[in-house]
N, C-alpha and C positions, 0 to 999 in steps of 0.2 A: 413531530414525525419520528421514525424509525430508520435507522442509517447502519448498514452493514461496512466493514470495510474487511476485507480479508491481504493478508499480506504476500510477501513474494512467492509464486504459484513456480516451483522448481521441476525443469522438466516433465515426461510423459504421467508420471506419478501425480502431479500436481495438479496439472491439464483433466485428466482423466478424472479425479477427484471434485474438480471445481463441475466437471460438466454434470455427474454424476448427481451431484447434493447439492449444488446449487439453487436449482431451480426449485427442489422440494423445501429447501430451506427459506426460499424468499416468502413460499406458500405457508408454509407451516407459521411464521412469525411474524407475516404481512407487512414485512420491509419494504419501504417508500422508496429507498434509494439505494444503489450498491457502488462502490468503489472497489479494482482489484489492482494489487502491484503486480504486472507481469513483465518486471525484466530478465526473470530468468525463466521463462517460460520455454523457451526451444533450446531442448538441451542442456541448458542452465544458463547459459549465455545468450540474452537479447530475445526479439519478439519474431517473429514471423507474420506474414500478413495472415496466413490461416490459424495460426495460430493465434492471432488477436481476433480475429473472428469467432473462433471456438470458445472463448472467455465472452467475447461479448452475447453470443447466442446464448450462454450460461445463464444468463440474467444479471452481468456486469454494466450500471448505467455508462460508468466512465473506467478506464483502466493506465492508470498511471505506471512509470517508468523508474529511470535511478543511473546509475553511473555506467550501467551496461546497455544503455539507454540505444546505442547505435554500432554492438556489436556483430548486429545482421545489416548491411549495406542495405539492402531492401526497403527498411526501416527508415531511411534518408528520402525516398520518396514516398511511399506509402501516408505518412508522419504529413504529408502535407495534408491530404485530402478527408484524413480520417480526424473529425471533429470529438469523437470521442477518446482518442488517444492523448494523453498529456505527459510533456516529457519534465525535467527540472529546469524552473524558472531562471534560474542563476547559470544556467550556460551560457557560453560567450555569446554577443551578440551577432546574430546571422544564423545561428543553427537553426534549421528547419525546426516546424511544428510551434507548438504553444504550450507555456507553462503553467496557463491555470484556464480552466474552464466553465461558464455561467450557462446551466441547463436545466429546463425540467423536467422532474421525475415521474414514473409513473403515474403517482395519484395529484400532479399538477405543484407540487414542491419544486421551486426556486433553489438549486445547487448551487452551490462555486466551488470548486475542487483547482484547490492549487497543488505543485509539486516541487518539491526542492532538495538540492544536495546539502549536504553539512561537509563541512572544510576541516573538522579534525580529524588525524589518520585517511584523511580521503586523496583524491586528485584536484587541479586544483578547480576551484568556481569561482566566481563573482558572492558580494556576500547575502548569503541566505535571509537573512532577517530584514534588508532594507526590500530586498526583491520580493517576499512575502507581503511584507508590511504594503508596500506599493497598492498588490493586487486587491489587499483586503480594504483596504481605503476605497478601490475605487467601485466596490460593490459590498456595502455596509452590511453584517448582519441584522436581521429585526425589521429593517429599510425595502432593501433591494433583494435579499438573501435570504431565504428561511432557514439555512444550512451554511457553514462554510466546512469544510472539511481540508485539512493541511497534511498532507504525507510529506513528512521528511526523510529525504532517503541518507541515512549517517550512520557512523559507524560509532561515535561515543555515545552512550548516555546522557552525561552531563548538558550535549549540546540540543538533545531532544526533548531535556527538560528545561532547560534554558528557554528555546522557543516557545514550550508550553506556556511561562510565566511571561513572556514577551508578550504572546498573542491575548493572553487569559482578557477574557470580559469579548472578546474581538469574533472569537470563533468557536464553532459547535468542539471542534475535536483538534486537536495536535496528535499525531499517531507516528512511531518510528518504524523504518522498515530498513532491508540490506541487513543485520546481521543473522537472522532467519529465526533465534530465539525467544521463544516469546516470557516476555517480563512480568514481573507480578504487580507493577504499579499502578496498576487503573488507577483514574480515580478524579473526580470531579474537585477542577484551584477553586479558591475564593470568588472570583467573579465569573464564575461558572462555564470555564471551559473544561471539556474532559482532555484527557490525557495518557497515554500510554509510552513507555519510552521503545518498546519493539515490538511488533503486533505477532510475530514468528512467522512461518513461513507455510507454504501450501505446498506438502512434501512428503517426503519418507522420512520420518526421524530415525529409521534405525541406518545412521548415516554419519557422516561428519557435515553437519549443517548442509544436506540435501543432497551431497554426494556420495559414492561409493566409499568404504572408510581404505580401503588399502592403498588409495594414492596419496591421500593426506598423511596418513601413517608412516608411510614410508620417508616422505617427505621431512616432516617432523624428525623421524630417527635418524635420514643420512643427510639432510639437507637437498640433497639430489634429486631435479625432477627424474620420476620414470619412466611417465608419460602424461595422462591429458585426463581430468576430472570427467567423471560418467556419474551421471545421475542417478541417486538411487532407485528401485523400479518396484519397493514393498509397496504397500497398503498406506497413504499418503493420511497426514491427519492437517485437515482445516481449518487453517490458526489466525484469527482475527480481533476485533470487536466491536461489541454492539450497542449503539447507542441511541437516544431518545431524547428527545429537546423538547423543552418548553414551545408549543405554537406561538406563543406573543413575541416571545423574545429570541429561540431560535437557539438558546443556551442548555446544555446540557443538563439533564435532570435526573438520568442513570445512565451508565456504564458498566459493560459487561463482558471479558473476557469470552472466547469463543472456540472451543475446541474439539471438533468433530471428527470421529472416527481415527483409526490408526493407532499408535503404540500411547501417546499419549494421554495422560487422563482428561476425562469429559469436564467440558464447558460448556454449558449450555444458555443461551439468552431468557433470562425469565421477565418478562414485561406483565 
């Protein structure tokens, strides 16, 4: 199968981007399944219910979360009802919603999309790797799963590669998301999981990672806030990637950087 994952969709730039290309994209490269990060989708902080609607109508099967996960109170109930919504595994326990999801895709593909924070430079969570491990155990790739797909939402590398070589042989993809830059590391481990360590983000890059740059700026040079991050509102570029798995086994067999439109140079999925 064929599996899109686009990363965190930042503000009306992102939104507008994703609704825009999305759908032509699923057609153009007849992608079986799609995953979006939208925690920073309304305004940059958290989801909105129509706003998680506007991603889903995009042609997002599932749309994953991260530490900004319940920055819209809304989100606290919505988060119940909405099956397609997944938040990180590793939240304490009783937080509303669910942290990994088993669904099929368009063309009849068995998903599992799990979600999880990383604990370095982050706030705190429960730990990432047994809570992953947990869910992938209990819906085996190859088995039960045609797909498993893992978003870690973290803010080091080391620890997004780390999970990679944990999960490797376990799951279709490991992918980082939160710090909005996208890495050059694709690339398929030994036992044939893929791997990204940040997939970048769905945004304005002429920005400081999806905001306006004069508050960072400022910030940076006096330390003093001035006031409150606004999202950038250019030409957003489409930062993800794309993958394909073996049907027997459910393991990755190419990986492909993905980066459509906006300031950034093109990425394109060649299957």
């Amino acid at each position: 199968m064929k599996f899109l994952f686009l990363g965190d969709v930042v503000g009306r730039a992102g939104r507008d981007a994703v609704a825009e290309r999305l759908p032509g994209i699923i057609a153009t490269y007849g992608f079986d399944f799609v995953v979006v990060n939208g925690e920073n989708a309304s305004h940059g902080n958290g989801l909105t219910e129509p706003h998680f609607t506007g991603i889903r109508d995009a042609g997002a099967d599932i749309v994953t979360l991260g530490d900004h996960a319940f920055d819209r109170r809304e989100t606290l109930t919505y988060i119940e009802r909405e099956t397609t919504l997944v938040r990180p595994i590793n939240m304490a326990p009783g937080t509303p919603g669910r942290g990994a999801m088993f669904i099929e895709g368009r063309n009849g593909h068995r998903v599992l999309v799990v979600n999880a924070l990383g604990r370095v430079f982050m706030g705190p969570a429960d730990d990432p790797f047994r809570a992953v491990e947990a869910a992938v155990a209990a819906c085996p790739l190859g088995e039960q799963a045609d797909a498993i797909i893992v978003d870690f939402h973290t803010e080091a590398t080391s620890e997004i590669q780390a999970m990679g070589h944990f999960l490797d042989g376990r799951v279709s993809l490991v992918v980082g998301t939160h710090t909005h830059i996208p890495t050059s590391d694709h690339r398929i481990l030994k036992g044939g999981t893929a791997l990204m360590a940040d997939a970048g983000m769905c945004g304005d890059y002429d920005s400081v990672i999806g905001v306006e740059a004069d508050e960072p700026l400022n910030r940076f040079l006096t330390g003093i806030m001035g006031g409150r991050f606004s999202p950038a509102e250019g030409e957003a570029t489409l930062s993800g990637v794309a993958v394909e798995t073996d049907p027997r086994t459910g393991l990755a067999v190419k990986v492909m950087p993905v980066r459509i439109g906006g300031v950034l140079a093109q990425a394109l999925p060649i299957f």
